[in-house]
C-alpha positions as CSV (number, residue, x, y, z in Angstrom):
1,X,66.7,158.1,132.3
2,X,67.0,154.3,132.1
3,X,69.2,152.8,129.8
4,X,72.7,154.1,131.2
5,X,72.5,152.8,134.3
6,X,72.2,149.1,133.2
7,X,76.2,148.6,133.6
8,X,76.9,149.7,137.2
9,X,80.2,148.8,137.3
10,X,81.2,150.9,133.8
11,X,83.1,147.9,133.2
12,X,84.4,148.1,129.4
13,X,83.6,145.9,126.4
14,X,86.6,145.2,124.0
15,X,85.9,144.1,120.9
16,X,88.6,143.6,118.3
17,X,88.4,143.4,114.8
18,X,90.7,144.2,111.5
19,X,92.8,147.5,112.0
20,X,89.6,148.9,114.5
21,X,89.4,148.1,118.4
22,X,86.6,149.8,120.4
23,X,86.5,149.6,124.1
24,X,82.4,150.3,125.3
25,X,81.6,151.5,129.0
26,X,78.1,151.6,129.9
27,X,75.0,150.8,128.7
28,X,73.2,148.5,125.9
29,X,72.8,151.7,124.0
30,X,76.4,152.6,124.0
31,X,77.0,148.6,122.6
32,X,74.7,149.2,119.8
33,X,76.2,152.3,118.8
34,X,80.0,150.7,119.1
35,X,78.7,148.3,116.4
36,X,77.7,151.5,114.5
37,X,81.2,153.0,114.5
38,X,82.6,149.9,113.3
39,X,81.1,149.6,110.6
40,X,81.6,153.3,109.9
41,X,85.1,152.7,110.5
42,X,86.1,149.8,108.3
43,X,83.9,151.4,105.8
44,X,86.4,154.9,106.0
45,X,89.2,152.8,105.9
46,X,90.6,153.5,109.9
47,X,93.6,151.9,110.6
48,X,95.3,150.9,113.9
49,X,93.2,152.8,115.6
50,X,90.9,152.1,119.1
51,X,87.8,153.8,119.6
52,X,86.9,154.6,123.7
53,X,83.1,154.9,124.1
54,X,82.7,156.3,127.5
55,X,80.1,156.5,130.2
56,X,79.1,159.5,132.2
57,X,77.0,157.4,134.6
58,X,79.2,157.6,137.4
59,X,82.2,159.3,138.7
60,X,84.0,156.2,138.8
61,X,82.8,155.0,135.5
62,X,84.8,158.7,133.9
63,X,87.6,157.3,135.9
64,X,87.9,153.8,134.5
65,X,87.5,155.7,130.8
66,X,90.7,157.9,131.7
67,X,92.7,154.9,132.7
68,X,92.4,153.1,130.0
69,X,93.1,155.6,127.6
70,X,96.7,156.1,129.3
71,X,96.7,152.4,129.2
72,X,96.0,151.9,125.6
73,X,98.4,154.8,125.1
74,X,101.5,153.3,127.0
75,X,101.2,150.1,125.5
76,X,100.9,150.6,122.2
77,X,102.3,154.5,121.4
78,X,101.5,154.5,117.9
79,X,97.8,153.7,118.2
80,X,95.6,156.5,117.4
81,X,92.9,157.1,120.3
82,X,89.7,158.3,119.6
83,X,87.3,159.2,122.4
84,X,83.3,159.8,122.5
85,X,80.3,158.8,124.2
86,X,78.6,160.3,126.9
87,X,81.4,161.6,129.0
88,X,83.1,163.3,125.9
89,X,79.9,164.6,125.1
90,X,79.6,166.4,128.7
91,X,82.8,167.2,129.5
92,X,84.9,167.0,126.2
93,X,87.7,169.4,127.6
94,X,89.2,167.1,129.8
95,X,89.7,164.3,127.5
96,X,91.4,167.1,125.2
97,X,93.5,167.8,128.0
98,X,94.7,164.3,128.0
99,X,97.8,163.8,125.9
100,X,96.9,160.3,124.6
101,X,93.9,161.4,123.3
102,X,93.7,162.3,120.0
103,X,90.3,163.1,118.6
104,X,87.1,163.7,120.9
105,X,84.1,163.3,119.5
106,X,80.4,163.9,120.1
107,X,77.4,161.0,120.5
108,X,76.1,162.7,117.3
109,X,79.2,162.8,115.4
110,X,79.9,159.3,116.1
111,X,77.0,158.0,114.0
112,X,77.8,160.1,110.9
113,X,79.8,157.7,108.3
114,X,81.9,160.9,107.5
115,X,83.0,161.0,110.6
116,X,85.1,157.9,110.2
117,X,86.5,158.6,106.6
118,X,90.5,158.4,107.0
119,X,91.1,160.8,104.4
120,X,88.8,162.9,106.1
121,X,89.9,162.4,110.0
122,X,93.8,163.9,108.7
123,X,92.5,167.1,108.2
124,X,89.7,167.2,110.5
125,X,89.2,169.4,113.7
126,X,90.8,167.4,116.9
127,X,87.5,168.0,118.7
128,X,84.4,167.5,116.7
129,X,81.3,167.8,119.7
130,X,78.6,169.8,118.8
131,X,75.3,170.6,120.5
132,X,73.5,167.9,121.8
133,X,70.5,169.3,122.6
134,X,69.7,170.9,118.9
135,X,69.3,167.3,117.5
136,X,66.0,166.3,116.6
137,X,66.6,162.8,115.0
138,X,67.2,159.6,115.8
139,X,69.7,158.5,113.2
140,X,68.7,155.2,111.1
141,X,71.3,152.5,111.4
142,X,70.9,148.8,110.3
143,X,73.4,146.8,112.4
144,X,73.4,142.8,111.1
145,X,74.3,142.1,114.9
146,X,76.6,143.0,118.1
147,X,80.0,140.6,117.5
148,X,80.3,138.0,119.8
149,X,76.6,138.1,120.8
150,X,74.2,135.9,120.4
151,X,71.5,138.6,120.5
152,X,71.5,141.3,118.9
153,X,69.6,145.3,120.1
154,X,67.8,147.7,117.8
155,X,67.3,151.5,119.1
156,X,64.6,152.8,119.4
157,X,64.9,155.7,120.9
158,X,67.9,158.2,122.4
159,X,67.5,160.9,124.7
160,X,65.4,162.2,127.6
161,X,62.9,165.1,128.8
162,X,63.0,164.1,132.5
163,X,65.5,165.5,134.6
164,X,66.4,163.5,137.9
165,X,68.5,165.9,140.3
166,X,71.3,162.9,140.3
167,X,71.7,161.7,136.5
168,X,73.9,164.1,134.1
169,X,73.0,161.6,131.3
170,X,70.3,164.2,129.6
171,X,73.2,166.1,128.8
172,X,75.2,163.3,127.1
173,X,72.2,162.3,125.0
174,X,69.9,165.0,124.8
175,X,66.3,165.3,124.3
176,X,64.0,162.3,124.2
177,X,63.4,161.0,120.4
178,X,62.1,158.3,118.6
179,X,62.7,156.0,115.7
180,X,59.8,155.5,113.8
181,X,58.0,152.2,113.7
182,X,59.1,151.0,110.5
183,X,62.5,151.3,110.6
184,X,62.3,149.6,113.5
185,X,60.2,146.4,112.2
186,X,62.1,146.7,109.3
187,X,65.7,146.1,111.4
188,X,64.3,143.7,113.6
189,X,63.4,141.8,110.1
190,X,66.7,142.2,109.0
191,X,68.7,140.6,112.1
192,X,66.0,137.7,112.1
193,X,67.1,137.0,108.2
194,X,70.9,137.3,109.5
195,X,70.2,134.4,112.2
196,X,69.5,136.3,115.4
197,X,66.5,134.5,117.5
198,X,66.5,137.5,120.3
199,X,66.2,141.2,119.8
200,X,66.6,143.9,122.5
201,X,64.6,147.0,122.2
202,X,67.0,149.8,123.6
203,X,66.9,153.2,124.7
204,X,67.9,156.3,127.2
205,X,64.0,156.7,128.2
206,X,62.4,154.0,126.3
207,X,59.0,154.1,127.7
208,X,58.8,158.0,126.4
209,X,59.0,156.1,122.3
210,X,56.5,157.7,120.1
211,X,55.8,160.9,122.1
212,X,58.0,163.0,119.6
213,X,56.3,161.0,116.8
214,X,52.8,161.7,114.7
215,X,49.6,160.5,116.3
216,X,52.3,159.5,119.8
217,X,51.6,156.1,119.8
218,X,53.0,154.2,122.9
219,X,56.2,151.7,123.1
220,X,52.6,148.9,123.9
221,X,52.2,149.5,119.8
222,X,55.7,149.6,119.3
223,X,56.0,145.8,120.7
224,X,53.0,144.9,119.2
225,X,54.2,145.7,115.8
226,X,57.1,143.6,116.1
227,X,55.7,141.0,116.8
228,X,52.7,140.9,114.3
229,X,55.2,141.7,111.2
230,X,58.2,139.7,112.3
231,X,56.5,136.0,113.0
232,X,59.8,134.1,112.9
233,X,61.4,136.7,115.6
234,X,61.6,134.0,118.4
235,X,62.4,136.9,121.6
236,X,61.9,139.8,122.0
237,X,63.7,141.2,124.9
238,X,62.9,144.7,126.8
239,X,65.6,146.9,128.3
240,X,65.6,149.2,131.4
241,X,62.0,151.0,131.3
242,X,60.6,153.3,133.6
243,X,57.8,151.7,135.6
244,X,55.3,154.5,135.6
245,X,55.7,155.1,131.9
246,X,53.9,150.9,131.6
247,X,51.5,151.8,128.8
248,X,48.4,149.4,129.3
249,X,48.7,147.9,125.4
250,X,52.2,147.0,127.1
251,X,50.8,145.6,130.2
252,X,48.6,143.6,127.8
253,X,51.7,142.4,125.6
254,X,53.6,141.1,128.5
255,X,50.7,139.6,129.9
256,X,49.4,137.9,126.3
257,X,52.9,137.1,124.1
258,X,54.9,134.4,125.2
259,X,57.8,135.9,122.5
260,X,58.0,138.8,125.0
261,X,60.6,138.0,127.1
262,X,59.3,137.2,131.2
263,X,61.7,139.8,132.4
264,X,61.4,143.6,133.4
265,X,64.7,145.5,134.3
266,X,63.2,148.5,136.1
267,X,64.6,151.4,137.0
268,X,63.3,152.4,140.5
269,X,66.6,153.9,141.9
270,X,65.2,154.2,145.4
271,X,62.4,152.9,148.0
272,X,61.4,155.7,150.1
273,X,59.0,158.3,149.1
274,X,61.5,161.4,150.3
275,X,64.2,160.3,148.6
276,X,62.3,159.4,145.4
277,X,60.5,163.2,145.7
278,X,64.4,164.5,146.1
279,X,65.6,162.5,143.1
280,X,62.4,163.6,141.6
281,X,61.6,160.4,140.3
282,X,57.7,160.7,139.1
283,X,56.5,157.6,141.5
284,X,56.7,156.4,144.6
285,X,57.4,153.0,146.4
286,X,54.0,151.7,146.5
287,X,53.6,152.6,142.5
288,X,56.6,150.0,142.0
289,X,55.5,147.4,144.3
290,X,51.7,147.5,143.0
291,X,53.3,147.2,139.5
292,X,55.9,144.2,140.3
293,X,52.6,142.3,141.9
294,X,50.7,143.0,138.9
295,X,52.9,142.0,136.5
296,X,53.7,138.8,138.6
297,X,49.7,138.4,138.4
298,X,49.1,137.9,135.1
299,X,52.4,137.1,134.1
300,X,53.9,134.1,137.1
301,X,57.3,133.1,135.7
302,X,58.5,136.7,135.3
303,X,61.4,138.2,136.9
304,X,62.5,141.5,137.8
305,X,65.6,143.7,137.9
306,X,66.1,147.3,139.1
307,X,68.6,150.0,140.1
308,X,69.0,151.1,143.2
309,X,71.2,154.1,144.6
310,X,72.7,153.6,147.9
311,X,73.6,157.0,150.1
312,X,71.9,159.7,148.1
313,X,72.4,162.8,149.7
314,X,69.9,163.5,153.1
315,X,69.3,159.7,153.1
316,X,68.8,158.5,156.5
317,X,69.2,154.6,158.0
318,X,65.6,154.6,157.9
319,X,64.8,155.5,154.2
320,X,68.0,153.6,153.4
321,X,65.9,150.3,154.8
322,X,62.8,151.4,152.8
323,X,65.4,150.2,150.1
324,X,66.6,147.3,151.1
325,X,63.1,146.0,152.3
326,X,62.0,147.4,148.2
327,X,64.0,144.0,147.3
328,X,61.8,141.3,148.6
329,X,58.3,144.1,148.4
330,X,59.0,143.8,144.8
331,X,60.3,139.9,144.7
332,X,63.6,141.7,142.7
333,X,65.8,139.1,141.1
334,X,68.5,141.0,139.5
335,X,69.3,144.5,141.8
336,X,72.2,146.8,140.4
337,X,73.6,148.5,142.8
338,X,74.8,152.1,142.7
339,X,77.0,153.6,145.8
340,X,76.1,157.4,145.2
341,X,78.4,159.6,143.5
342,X,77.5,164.0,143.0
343,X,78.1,164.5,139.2
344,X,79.0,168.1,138.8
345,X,76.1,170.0,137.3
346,X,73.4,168.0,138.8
347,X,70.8,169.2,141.6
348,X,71.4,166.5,143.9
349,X,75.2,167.4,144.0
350,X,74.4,170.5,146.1
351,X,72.3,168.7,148.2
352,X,74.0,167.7,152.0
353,X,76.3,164.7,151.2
354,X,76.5,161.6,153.3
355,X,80.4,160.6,154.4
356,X,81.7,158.1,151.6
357,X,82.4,155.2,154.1
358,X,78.3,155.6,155.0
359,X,77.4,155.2,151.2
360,X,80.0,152.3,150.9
361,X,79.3,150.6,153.8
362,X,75.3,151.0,152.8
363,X,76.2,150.1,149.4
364,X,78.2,146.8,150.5
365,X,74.7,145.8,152.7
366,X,72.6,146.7,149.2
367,X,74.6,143.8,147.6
368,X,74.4,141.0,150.4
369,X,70.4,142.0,150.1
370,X,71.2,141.4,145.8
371,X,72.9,138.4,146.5
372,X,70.3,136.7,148.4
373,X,68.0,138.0,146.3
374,X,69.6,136.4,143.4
375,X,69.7,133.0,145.1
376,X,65.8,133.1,145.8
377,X,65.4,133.4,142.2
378,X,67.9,130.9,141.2
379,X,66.3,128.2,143.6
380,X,62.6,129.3,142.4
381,X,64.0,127.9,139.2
382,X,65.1,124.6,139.6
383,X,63.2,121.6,138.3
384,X,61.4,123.7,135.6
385,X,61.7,123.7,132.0
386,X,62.9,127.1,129.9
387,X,63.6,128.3,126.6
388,X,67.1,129.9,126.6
389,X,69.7,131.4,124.0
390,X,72.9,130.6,124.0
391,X,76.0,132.7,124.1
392,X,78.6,131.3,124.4
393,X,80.1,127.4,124.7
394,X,78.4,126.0,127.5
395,X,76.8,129.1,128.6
396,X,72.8,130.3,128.1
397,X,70.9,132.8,129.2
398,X,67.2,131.8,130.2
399,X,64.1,134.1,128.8
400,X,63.6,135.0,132.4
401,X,67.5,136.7,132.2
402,X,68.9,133.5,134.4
403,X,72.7,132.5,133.8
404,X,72.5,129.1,132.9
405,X,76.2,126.9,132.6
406,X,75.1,124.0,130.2
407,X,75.9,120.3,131.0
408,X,76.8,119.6,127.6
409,X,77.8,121.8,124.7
410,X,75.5,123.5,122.3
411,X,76.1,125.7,119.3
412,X,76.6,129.8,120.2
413,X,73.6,131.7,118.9
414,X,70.7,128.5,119.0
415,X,67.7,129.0,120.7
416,X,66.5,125.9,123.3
417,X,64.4,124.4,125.9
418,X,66.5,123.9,128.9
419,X,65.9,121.6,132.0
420,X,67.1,123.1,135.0
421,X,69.0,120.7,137.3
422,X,70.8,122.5,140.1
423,X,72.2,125.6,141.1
424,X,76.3,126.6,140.6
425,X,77.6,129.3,142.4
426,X,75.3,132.3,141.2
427,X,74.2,130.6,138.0
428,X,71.6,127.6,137.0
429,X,72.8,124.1,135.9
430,X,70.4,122.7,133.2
431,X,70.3,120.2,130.3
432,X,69.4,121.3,126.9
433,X,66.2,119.4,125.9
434,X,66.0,120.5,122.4
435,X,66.2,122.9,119.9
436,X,63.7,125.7,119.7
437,X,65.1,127.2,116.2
């Protein structure tokens, strides 16, 4: 699993518009498919209504979901509160036992139009969550763009087959399957004619694309494709993969296609071999750090992200080092960190626990290591020239995934070449040199 650990935190998205709010926790995936229920929403005719996408990632990220339920609830009583995602999915008995709450439904439900119909919602069943692991699809949805964004994601595949003893996230999205590579081209075609000059390819497992699909071609193809039928997409941006799934076409197309965005968000999750065999991940450090160097071989001004787990149950001060020494092995630029928490149902919450002031305390050091990490990277930077989308006023976001605060305005949404001048806090200073689209 990769894609629902890219929001550590669980911090929640809001994005308001007519009579529909949706709050998102979690991952890119989860975005994409708040964008999904929007539409379905206005489409059904929903009124005054707020729609809670949750995140099973993390106990704490359940937690924030509950609170702002009973937040949403208290301050505006008459607002009807629907909740789904992956912790409705998992667990959808304890949002029903919450008083504010007053539909639950599944992650498949929540891409059906009907599902959204108002005429339809009256009369409907307060808890519509069916069985996860009997879909077979991926359901088609063309999405003109995330609002707000200047980029916008295309899915192309939900689900996993791998089961690490600490992620309950199989059971949110069930088995690993794929959009086929047409509807794919064909979406990413669509947000290019809609303005969009970046595209992120996002998934639960995203490296397993295509096995589920004739022929199982490989996410390198996948890429490939893209780019060959959609000349005027100006970036295309990858999302958390798993580094041992790296087909070699995809090697090839991050090596060989300057559209392919110089930045890798891995998920490696720990750095010493025990606790990577306990979490059964299906590598081991010196897989990750041979794959960072050869990536940085062929491919210099790339830049690398990962999530790491601090205090996972039996982990010693000495493995625990193997992971903070992982940061600089792999030259890491961008290091989420996770303080360990069991989620009921997984192996690895029967396993010996570590006391909670070890895992924070270990956690805290995790995030020093990320934050000088960070600052490497940002000095690596300065003096050089980069292409960069912007997302907001005064605010762009380098190919490389570097924060960049602009020195003089530029419009939302415009992709250009940026001269970086300085560093600000944990972001880059540059000056936009021109436009790129």
């Amino acid at each position: 699993m990769t894609a629902s650990v890219e929001n550590p935190e669980a911090s929640a998205d809001t994005a308001e518009r007519d009579d529909v709010e949706i709050v998102t926790f979690g991952c890119r995936l989860n975005a994409w498919e708040s964008e999904v229920m929007r539409d379905h929403a206005k489409a059904g005719g929903m009124t005054d209504t707020v729609i809670v996408n949750t995140c099973a990632v993390t106990n704490e990220a359940v937690r924030q979901a509950r609170q702002t339920i009973r937040r949403i609830k208290r301050d505006r009583p008459d607002t009807e509160v629907i909740v789904t995602g992956c912790a409705a999915q998992i667990d959808p008995d304890e949002f029903a036992r919450m008083p504010e709450v007053g539909r639950i439904i599944g992650n498949a439900e929540k891409l059906k139009p009907e599902t959204f119909n108002a005429k339809a919602v009256s009369g409907g069943d307060r808890v519509e969550v069916g069985d996860i692991m009997a879909v077979r699809e991926v359901a088609s949805h063309l999405v003109d763009g995330l609002d707000g964004r200047a980029r916008a994601y295309v899915q192309v595949q939900t689900g996993c087959d791998h089961r690490c003893t600490f992620c309950i996230i199989p059971y949110g999205r069930g088995n690993a399957r794929s959009a086929p590579a047409g509807e794919v081209v064909d979406q990413v075609r669509r947000l290019v004619e809609t303005g969009h000059s970046e595209v992120v390819l996002t998934g639960v497992d995203m490296t397993s694309w295509g096995q589920d699909l004739p022929g199982t071609p490989q996410l390198g193809r996948l890429v490939r494709a893209i780019l060959k039928h959609v000349p005027e997409l100006q970036r295309l941006r990858l999302s958390s993969i798993d580094a041992i799934e790296i087909d070699d076409d995809l090697f090839r197309a991050i090596a060989e296609e300057e559209r392919l965005c110089p930045y890798m968000h891995l998920s490696l999750q720990a750095g010493d071999d025990m606790i990577l065999k306990r979490m059964k991940r299906r590598h081991l450090r010196d897989d990750a750090i041979a794959l960072a160097r050869k990536l940085k071989a062929v491919r210099p001004d790339i830049a690398f992200g990962a999530d790491l787990i601090a205090g996972f149950p039996t982990e010693t001060e000495a493995m625990f080092e193997n992971s903070l020494k992982l940061v600089d092995e792999c030259e890491l630029s961008y290091v989420h960190v996770f303080p360990y928490s069991p989620r009921p149902g997984t192996p690895a919450a029967r396993m010996p626990q570590l006391d909670r002031g070890v895992i924070k305390d270990r956690a805290a050091r995790l995030r020093t290591k990320s934050k000088d990490a960070l600052a490497r990277h940002l000095k690596s930077r300065v003096g050089v020239e980069m292409a960069a989308i912007v997302e907001k006023p005064g605010f762009a976001r380098g190919d490389d995934f570097s924060p960049i605060a602009l020195e003089a305005p530029a419009r939302p949404g415009a992709f250009i070449k940026v001269k970086i001048t300085g560093i600000d806090g944990d972001r880059l200073t540059g000056q936009a040199l021109e436009a790129l689209s």
